[in-house]
C-alpha positions as CSV (number, residue, x, y, z in Angstrom):
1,X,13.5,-16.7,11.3
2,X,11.9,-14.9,8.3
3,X,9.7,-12.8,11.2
4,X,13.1,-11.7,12.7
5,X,14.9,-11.5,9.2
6,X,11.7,-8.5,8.0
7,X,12.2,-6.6,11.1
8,X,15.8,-6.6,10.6
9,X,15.5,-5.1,7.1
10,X,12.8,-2.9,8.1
11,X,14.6,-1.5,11.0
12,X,17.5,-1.1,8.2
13,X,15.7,1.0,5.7
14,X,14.2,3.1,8.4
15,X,17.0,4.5,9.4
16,X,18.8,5.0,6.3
17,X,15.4,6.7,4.9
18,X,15.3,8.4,8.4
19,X,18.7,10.4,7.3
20,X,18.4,10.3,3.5
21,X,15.1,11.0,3.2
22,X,14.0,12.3,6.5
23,X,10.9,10.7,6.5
24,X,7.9,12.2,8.4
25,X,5.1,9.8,9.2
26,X,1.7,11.5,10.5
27,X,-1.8,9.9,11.6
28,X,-0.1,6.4,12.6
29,X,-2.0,6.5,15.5
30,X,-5.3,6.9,14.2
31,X,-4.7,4.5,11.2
32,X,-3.4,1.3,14.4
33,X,-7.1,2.4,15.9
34,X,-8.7,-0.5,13.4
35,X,-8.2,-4.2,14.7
36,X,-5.6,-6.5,12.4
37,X,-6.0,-7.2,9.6
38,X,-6.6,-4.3,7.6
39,X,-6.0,-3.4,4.1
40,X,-3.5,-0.6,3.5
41,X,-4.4,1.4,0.3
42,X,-1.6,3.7,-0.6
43,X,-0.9,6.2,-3.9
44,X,2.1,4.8,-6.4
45,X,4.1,7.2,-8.2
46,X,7.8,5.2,-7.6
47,X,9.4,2.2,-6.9
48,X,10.5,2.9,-3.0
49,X,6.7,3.1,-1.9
50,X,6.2,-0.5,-0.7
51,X,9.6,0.3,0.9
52,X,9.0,3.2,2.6
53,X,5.6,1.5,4.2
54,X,7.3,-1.6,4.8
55,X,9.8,0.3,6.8
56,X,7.4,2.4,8.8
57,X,4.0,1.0,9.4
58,X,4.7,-1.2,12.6
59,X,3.1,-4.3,11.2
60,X,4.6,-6.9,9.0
61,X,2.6,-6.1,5.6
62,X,2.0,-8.5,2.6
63,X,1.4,-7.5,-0.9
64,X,2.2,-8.6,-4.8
65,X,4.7,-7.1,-6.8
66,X,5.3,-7.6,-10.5
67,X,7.4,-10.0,-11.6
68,X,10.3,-7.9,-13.3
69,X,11.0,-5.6,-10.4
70,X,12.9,-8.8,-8.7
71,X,15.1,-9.0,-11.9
72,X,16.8,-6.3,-10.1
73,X,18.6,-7.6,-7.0
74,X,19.0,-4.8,-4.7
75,X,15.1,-3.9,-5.1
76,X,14.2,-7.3,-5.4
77,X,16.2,-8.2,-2.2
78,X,14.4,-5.4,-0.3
79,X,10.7,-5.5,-1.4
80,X,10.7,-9.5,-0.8
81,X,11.9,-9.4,2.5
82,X,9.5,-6.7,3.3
83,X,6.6,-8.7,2.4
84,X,6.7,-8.9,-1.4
85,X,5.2,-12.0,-3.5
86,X,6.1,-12.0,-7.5
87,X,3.5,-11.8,-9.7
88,X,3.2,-12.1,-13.7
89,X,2.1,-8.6,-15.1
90,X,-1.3,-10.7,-16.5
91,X,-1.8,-12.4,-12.9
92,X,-1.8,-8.4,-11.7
93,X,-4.4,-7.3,-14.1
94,X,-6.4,-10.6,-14.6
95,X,-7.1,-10.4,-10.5
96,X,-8.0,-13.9,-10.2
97,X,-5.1,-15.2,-9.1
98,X,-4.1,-12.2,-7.2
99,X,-7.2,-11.5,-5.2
100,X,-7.3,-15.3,-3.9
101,X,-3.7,-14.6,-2.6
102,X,-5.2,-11.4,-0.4
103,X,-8.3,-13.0,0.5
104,X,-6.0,-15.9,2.0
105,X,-3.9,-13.4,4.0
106,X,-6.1,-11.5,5.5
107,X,-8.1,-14.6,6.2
108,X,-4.7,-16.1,8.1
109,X,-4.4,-12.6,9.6
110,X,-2.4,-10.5,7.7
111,X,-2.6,-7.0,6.4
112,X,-1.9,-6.6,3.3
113,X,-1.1,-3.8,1.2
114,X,-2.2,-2.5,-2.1
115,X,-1.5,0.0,-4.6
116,X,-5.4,0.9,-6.3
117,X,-3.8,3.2,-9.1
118,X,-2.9,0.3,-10.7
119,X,0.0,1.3,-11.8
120,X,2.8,4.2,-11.1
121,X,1.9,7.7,-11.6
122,X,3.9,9.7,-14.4
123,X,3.9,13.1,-12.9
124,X,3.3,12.3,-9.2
125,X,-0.5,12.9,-8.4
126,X,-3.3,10.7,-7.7
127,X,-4.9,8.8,-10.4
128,X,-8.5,7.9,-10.4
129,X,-8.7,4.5,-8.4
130,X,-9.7,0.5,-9.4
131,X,-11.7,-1.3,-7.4
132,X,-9.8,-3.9,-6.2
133,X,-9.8,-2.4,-2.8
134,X,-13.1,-2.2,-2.6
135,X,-14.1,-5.6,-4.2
136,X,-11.6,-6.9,-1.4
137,X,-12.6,-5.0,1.4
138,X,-16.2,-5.9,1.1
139,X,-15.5,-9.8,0.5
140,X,-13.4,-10.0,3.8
141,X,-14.5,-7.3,5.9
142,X,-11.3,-5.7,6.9
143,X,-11.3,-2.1,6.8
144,X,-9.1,-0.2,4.7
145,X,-6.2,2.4,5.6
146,X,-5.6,5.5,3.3
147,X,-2.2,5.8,3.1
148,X,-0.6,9.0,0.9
149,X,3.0,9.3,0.2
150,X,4.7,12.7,-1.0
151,X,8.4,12.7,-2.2
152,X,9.1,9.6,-3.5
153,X,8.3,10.8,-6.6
154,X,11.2,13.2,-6.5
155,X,13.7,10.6,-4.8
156,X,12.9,8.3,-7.6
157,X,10.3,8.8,-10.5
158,X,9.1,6.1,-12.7
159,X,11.9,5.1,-15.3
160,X,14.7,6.3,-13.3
161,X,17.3,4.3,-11.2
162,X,18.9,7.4,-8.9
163,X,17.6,7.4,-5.9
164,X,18.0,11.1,-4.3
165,X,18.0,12.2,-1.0
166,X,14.4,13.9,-0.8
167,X,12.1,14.6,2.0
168,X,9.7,11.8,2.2
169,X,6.7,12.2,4.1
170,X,3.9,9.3,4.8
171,X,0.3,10.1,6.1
172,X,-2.7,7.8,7.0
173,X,-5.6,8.5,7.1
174,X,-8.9,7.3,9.1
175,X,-9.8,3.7,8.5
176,X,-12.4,3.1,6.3
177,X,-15.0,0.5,7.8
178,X,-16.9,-1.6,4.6
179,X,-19.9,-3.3,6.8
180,X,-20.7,-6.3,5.1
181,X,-23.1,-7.0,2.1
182,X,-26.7,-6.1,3.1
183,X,-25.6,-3.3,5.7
184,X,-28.0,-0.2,5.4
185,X,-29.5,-1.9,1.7
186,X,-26.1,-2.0,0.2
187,X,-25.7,-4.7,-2.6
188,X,-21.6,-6.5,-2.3
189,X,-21.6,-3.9,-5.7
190,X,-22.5,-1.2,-4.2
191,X,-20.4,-1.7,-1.5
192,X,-16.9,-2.0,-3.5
193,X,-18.0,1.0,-5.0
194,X,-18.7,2.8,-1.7
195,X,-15.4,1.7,-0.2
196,X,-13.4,3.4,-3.6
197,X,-15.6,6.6,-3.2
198,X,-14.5,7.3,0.0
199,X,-10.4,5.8,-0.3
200,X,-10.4,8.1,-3.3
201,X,-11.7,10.9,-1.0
202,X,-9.7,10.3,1.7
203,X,-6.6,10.0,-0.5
204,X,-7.0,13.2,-2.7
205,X,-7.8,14.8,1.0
206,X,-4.2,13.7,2.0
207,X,-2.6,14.7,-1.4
208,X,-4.2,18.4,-0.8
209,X,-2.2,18.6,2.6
210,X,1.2,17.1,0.8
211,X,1.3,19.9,-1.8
């Protein structure tokens, strides 16, 4: 039932973002090349991101939001049954408690999705990343997915409540394949820091194209 009830509200907000927003999606192909599960790594400048990847990436995605964005129903309503779990703002930033929650899901399976910034942009462009995709990527394995979204920021910045109707468009890049501690003399550090070197690469790459 709750398989059936995320598809139905993904299959919802694609087609009204389809006509509001006209959403273009490019490099899906090459980003469903890397076996399940996979980590989706994705830029954050507004509050309909986790939506708009919910929506459009053909696999049922799980990720943590913060606590106060399901104060709001509507929002709350939507990112939940697209995958959302509530998190306390410390839980987010503490990492503990959150990256036990990923490393279970993609153990069971799962992708999961991930915002590195940290945080939402203020003006719309990249910010350097965290490692927390990179620390998880190189404790599971599973490779990580770029993924850049342009226009959200316009349809609905951070602070604001109006949600316009502005092009939206969604691009993936090539996975990103971690190896496993040890591979070619890498340390597990040297890794995670590896895996944000090139996400960050691949994402400012994807921003370029955008602007």
């Amino acid at each position: 039932m709750r398989t059936l009830f995320y598809w139905t509200i993904a299959l919802f907000f694609r087609l009204v973002m389809k006509v509001y927003n006209r959403v273009k999606v490019i490099g899906l192909d090459g980003a469903l090349a890397a076996s399940p599960p996979v980590i989706i790594a994705a830029n954050h400048c507004s509050n309909l991101d986790p939506i708009v990847i919910g929506a459009f990436f053909p696999r049922r995605l799980r990720y943590l939001a913060k606590s106060e964005l399901f104060s709001f129903a509507p929002l709350g309503l939507a990112i939940r049954a697209l995958g959302a779990v509530p998190a306390k703002r410390e839980d987010l930033q503490g990492a503990a408690g959150a990256l036990k929650f990923l490393v279970e899901r993609l153990q069971s399976g799962e992708d999961v999705l991930l915002f590195p910034e940290g945080q939402r942009s203020h003006d719309g462009r990249l910010k350097p990343l965290e490692e927390g995709v990179g620390l998880l990527a190189a404790k599971t394995g599973a490779p990580v997915i770029p993924a850049y979204i342009h226009g959200t920021f316009e349809a609905m910045p951070r602070g604001s409540s109006t949600y316009r109707p502005v092009k939206v468009v969604l691009s993936f890049g090539r996975p990103i394949y971690p190896g496993s501690p040890g591979t070619e003399g890498f340390s597990s550090k040297e890794l995670r820091r590896s895996v944000t070197d090139n996400l960050e690469r691949s994402l400012r790459e994807l921003e370029e194209r955008s602007f």
